[in-house]
C-alpha positions as CSV (number, residue, x, y, z in Angstrom):
1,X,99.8,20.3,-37.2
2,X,103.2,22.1,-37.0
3,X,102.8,24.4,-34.1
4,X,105.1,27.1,-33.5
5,X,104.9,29.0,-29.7
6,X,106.9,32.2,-28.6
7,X,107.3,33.8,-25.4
8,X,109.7,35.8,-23.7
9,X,111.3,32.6,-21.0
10,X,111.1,28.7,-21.4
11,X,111.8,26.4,-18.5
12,X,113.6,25.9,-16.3
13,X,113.8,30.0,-15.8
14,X,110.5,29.8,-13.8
15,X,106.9,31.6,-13.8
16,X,103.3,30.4,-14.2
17,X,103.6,31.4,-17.9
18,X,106.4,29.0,-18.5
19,X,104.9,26.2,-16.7
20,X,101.2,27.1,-18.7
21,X,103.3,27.1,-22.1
22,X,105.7,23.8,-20.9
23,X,102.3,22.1,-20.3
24,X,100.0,22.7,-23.3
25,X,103.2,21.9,-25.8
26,X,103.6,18.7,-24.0
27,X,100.0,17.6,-24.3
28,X,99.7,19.0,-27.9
29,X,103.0,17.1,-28.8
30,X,101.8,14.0,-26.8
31,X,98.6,13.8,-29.7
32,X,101.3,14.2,-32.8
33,X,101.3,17.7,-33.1
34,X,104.8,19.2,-34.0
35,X,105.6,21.7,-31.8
36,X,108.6,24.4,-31.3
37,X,109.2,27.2,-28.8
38,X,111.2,30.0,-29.3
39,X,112.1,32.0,-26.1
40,X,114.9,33.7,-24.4
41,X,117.8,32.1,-23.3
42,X,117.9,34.2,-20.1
43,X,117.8,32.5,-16.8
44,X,118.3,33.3,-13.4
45,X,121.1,33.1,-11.1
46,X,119.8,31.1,-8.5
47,X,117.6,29.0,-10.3
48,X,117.1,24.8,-10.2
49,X,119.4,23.4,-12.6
50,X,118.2,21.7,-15.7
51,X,114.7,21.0,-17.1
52,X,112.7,17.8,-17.4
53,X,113.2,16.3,-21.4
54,X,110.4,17.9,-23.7
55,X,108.6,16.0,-26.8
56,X,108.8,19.5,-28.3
57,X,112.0,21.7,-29.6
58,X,112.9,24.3,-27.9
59,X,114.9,27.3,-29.9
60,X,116.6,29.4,-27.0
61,X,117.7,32.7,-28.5
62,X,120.4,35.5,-26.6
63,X,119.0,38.1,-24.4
64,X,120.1,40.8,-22.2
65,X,118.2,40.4,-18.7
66,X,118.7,43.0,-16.9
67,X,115.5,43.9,-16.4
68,X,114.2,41.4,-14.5
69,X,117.5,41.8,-12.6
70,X,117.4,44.9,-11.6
71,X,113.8,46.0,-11.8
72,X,112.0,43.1,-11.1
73,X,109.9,43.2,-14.9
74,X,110.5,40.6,-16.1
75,X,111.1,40.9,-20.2
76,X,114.0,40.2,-21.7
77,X,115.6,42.4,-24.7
78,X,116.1,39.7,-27.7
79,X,119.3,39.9,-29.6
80,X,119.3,40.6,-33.2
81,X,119.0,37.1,-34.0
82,X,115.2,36.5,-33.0
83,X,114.1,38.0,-36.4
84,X,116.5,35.4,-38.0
85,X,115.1,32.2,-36.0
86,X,111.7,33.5,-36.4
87,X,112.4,33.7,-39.9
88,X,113.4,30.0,-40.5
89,X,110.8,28.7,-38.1
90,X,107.9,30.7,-39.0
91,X,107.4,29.6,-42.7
92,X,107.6,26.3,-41.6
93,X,104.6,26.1,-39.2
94,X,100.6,26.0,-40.0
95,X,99.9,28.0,-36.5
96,X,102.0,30.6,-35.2
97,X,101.1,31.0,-31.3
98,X,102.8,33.9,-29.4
99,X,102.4,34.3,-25.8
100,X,102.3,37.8,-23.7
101,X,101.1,40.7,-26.3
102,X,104.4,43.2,-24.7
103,X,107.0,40.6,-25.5
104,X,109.4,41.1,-28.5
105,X,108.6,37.5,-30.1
106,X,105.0,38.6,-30.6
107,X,104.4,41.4,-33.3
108,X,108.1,40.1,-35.4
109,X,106.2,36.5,-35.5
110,X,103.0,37.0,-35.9
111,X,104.1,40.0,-38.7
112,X,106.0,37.6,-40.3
113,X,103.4,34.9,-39.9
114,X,100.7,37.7,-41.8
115,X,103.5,38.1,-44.6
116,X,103.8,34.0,-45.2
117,X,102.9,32.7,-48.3
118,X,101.9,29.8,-46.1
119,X,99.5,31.6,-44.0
120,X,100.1,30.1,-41.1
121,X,96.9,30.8,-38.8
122,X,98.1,33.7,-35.7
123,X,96.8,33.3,-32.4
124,X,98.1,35.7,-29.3
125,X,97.6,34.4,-25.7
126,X,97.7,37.2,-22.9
127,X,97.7,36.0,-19.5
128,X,98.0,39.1,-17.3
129,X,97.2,42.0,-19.4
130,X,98.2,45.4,-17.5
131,X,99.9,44.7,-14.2
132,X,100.3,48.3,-13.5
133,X,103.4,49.2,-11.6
134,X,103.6,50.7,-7.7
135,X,106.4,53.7,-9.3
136,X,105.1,55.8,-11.6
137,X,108.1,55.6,-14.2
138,X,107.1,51.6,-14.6
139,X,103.8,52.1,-14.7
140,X,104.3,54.8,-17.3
141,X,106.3,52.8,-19.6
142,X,104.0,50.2,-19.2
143,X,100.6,52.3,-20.5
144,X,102.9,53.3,-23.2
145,X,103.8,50.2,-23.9
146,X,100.4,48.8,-24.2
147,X,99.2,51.4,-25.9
148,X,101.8,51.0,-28.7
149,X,103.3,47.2,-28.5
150,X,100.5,45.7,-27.0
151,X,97.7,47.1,-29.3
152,X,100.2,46.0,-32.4
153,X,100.4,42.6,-31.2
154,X,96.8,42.3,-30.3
155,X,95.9,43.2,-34.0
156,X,97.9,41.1,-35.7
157,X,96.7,38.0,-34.7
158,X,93.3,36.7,-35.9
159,X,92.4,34.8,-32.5
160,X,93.1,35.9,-28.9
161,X,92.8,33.4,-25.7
162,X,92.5,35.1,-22.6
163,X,92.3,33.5,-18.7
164,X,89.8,35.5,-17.0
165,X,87.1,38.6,-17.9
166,X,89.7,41.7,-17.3
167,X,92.1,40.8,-19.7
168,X,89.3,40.0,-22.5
169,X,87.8,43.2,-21.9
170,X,91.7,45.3,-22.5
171,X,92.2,42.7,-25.2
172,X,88.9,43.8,-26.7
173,X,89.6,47.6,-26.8
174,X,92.8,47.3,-28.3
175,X,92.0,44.7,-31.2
176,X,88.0,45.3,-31.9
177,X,86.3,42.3,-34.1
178,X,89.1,39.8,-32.9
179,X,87.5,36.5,-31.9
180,X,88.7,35.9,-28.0
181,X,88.4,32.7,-26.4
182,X,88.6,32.1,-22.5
183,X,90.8,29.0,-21.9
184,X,91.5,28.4,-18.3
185,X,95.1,27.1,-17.2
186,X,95.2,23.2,-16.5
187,X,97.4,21.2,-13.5
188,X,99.0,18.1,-13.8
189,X,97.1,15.7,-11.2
190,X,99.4,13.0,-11.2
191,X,101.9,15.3,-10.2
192,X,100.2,17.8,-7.8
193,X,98.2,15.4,-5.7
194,X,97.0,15.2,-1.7
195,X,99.1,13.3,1.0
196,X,97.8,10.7,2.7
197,X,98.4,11.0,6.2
198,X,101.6,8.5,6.7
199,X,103.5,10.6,3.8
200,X,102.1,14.0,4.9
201,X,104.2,12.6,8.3
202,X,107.2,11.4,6.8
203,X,107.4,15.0,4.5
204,X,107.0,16.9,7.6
205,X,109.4,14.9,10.2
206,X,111.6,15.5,6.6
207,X,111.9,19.1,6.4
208,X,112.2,19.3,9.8
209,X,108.8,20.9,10.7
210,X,107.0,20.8,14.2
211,X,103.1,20.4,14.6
212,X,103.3,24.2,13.9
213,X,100.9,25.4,11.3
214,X,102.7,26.1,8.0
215,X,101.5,28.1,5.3
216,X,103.1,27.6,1.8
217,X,104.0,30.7,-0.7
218,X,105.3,29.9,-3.8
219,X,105.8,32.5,-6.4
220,X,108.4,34.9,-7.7
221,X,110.0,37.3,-4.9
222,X,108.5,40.9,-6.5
223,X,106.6,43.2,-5.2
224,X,103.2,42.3,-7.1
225,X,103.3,38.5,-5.8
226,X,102.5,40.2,-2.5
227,X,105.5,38.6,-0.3
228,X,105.9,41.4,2.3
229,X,102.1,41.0,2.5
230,X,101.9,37.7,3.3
231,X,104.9,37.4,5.8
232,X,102.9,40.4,7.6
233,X,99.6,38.5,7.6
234,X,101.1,35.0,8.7
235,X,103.6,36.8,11.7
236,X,100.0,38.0,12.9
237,X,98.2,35.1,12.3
238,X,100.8,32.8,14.7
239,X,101.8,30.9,11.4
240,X,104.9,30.3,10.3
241,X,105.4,31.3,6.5
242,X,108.0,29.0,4.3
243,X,108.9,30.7,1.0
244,X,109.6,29.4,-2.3
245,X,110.7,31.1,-5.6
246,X,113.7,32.9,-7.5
247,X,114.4,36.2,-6.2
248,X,115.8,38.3,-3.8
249,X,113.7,38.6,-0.5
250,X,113.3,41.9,1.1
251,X,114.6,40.4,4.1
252,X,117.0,37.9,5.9
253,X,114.7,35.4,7.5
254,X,113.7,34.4,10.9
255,X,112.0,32.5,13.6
256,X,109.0,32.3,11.8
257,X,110.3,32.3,8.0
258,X,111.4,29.9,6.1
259,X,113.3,30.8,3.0
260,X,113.8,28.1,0.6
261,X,114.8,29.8,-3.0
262,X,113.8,28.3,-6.1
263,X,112.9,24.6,-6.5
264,X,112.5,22.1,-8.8
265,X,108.4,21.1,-9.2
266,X,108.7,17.9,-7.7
267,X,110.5,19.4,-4.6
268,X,107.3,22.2,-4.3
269,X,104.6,19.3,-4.9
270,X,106.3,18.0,-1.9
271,X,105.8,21.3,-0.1
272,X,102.2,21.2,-1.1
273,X,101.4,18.0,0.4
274,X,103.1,18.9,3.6
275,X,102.1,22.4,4.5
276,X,98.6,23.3,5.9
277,X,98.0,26.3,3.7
278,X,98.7,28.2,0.4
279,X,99.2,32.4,0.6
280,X,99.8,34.5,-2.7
281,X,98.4,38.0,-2.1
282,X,99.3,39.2,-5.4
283,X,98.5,41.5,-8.2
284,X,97.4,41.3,-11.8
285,X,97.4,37.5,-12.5
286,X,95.4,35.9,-15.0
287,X,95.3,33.5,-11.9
288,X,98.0,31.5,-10.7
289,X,99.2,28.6,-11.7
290,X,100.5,27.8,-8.0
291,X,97.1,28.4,-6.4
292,X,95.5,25.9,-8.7
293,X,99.0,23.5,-8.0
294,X,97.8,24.0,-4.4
295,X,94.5,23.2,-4.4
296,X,94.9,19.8,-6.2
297,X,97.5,18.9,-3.8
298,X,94.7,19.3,-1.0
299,X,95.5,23.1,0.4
300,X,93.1,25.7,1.0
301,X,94.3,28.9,-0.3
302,X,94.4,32.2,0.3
303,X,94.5,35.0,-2.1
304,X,93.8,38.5,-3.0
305,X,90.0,39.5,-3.6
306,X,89.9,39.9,-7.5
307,X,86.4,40.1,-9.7
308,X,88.8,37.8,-12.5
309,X,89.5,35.1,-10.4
310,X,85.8,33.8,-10.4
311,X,85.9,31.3,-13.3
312,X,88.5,29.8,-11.2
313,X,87.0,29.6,-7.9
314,X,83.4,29.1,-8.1
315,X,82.3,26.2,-6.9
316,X,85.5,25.7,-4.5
317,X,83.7,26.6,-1.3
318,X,85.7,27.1,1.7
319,X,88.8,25.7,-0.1
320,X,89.2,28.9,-1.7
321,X,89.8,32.7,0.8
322,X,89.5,35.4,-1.3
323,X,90.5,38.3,1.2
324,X,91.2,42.2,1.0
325,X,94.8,42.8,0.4
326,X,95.6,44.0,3.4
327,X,97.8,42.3,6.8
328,X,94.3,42.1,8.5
329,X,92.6,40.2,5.5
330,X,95.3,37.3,5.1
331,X,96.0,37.3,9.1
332,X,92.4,36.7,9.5
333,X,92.0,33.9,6.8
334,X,95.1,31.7,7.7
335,X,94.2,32.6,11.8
336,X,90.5,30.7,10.7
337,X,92.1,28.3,8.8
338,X,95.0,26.9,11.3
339,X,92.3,27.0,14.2
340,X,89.9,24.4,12.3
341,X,88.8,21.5,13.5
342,X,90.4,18.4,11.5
343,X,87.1,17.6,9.9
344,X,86.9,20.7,8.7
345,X,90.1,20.9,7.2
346,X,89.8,17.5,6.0
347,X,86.1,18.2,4.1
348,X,88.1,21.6,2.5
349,X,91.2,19.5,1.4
350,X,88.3,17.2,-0.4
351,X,86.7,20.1,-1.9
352,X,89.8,22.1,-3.0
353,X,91.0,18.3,-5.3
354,X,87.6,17.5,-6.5
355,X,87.5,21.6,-7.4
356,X,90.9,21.2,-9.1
357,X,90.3,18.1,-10.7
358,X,86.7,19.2,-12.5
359,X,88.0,22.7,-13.9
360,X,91.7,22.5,-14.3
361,X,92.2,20.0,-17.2
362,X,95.4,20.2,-19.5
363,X,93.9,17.8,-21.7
364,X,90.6,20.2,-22.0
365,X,92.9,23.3,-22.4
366,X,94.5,21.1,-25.3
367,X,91.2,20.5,-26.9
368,X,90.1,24.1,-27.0
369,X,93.4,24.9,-28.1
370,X,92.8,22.6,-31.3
371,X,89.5,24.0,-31.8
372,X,90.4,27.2,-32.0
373,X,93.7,26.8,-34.6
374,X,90.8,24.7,-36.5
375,X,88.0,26.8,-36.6
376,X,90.3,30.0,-37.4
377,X,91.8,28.0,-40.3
378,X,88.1,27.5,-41.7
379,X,87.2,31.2,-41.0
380,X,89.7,32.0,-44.1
């Protein structure tokens, strides 16, 4: 099949969207598919430089990105030549796949993709849904945004894949009689992996870290990834917190912080295998793509309580801590986790990779990927 993805950032600007998108194209381009994204060509300023080669095209088109910038949302405003790309690629593909349902790619390619005398088959994946915003001028924008973009998007595409419950259920009120499809996120095991105890050594007496417990966040510096959360948490805990992702911190380090920046993915699958724990307290994720990085590199995590997450975390025991948001809730989970015994901690590093291993499959998200362009070709 020629398979044609949008979304509003391709690597190496980074975000568990990209990665998600990054992965399934390889593995769909891997089995013969022809595949081509069109994103934004907006990066940050302090990114890693470069990407790893794709098997699939990439189409980078202009953007203003101040946004993200200044504000932290992260959706870049397309120049005038998106509708031009879109309409050169669009016709040539048999499925039209747009990511995020408030991104401008979405309704101009899947509205094309309706208008093709080629009928190429339209499929919208939403991986957050509503965030909701902490001021109330975001957050307004964003209902409207929903309520007008999103619901647009929604209905023009015939099939919607969704990561977790809450999201099918907005997807489900704005686009009635749509067919939705749960596909969870996969990892790359060969990459994201646990550390046998001589390399876990060598990383360690590498970075330059002590015997001191380290927990690991990993994640874009905004407000809804919960950072100031988890530096509270781990300060009370006794834990010292190394950070890692684009972004401005709120703050300028310290005895007990480590502030790394952005870094390439073998660099942070190094980080996994070396620290003791994972912390992202965050807000409206699908689920994230770090936290299921983490647990197949051997960490028990910690996260934020949410009702979505459970398709992702049954079955992962005590390598998963789902706590309240608060400083007391990820204090208390990473205090309990740095005082275990090392049998303990070594049972919940064997739980958290066969947990990973068994539900987080690129190859099975590929499969139900094909399904679905299949089945909603036949529908017709």
């Amino acid at each position: 099949m020629r398979i044609l993805f949008t979304s509003h950032y391709a690597l190496p600007h980074l975000g568990g969207m990209e990665a998600a998108i990054d992965a399934v194209a390889r593995e769909l381009s891997g089995r013969g598919h022809e595949v081509v994204l069109v994103a934004s060509a907006a990066q940050r300023r302090n990114q890693h430089d470069g990407s790893a080669p794709t098997a699939y095209r990439v189409e980078r088109v202009p953007a203003f990105n101040g946004f993200e910038e200044r504000l932290q949302v992260p959706w870049p405003l397309f120049s005038p030549a998106l509708v031009g790309v879109l309409r050169r690629e669009v016709p040539r593909a048999e499925v039209v796949h747009s990511h995020g349902f408030l991104y401008l790619p979405t309704p101009v390619a899947l509205g094309l993709a309706r208008r093709s005398p080629g009928r190429p088959v339209r499929v919208l994946t939403e991986h957050v849904g509503r965030v909701g915003y902490d001021t109330a001028a975001l957050d307004g924008v964003e209902r409207g945004a929903v309520a007008s973009l999103g619901r647009l998007s929604a209905r023009l595409a015939e099939g919607i894949v969704v990561l977790n419950e809450k999201v099918e259920a907005e997807l489900r009120q704005l686009a009635p009689g749509r067919e939705l499809v749960r596909i969870l996120n996969g990892v790359d095991a060969d990459r994201y992996r646990p550390a046998g105890e001589e390399e876990r050594r060598a990383l360690r007496e590498r970075l330059g870290w002590d015997e001191r417990p380290r927990a690991l966040f990993v994640g874009r510096l905004v407000a809804r990834k919960g950072l100031e959360l988890a530096l509270a948490g781990a300060a009370q805990a006794g834990v010292e917190l190394v950070v890692v992702g684009p972004g401005e911190p709120p703050f300028s380090g310290g005895a007990d912080v480590e502030l790394l920046g952005p870094q390439p993915p073998e660099r942070v699958a190094e980080l996994y295998r070396a620290a003791d724990a994972f912390v992202l307290p965050s807000r409206g994720e699908g689920f994230p793509v770090t936290a299921q990085e983490a647990l197949a590199s051997g960490l028990p995590v910690v996260l934020a309580d949410d009702p979505g997450y459970a398709p992702y975390v049954d079955g992962a025991g005590a390598a998963v801590r789902l706590v309240a948001p608060t400083e007391e809730g990820v204090a208390g989970a990473l205090r309990e986790l740095a005082a275990a015994d090392p049998g303990a901690r070594g049972a919940a590093a064997q739980q958290a990779v066969a947990h990973a291993r068994e539900r987080f499959s690129w190859r099975r998200a590929a499969d139900e990927h094909e399904a679905l362009y299949e089945r909603l070709a036949r529908l017709r």
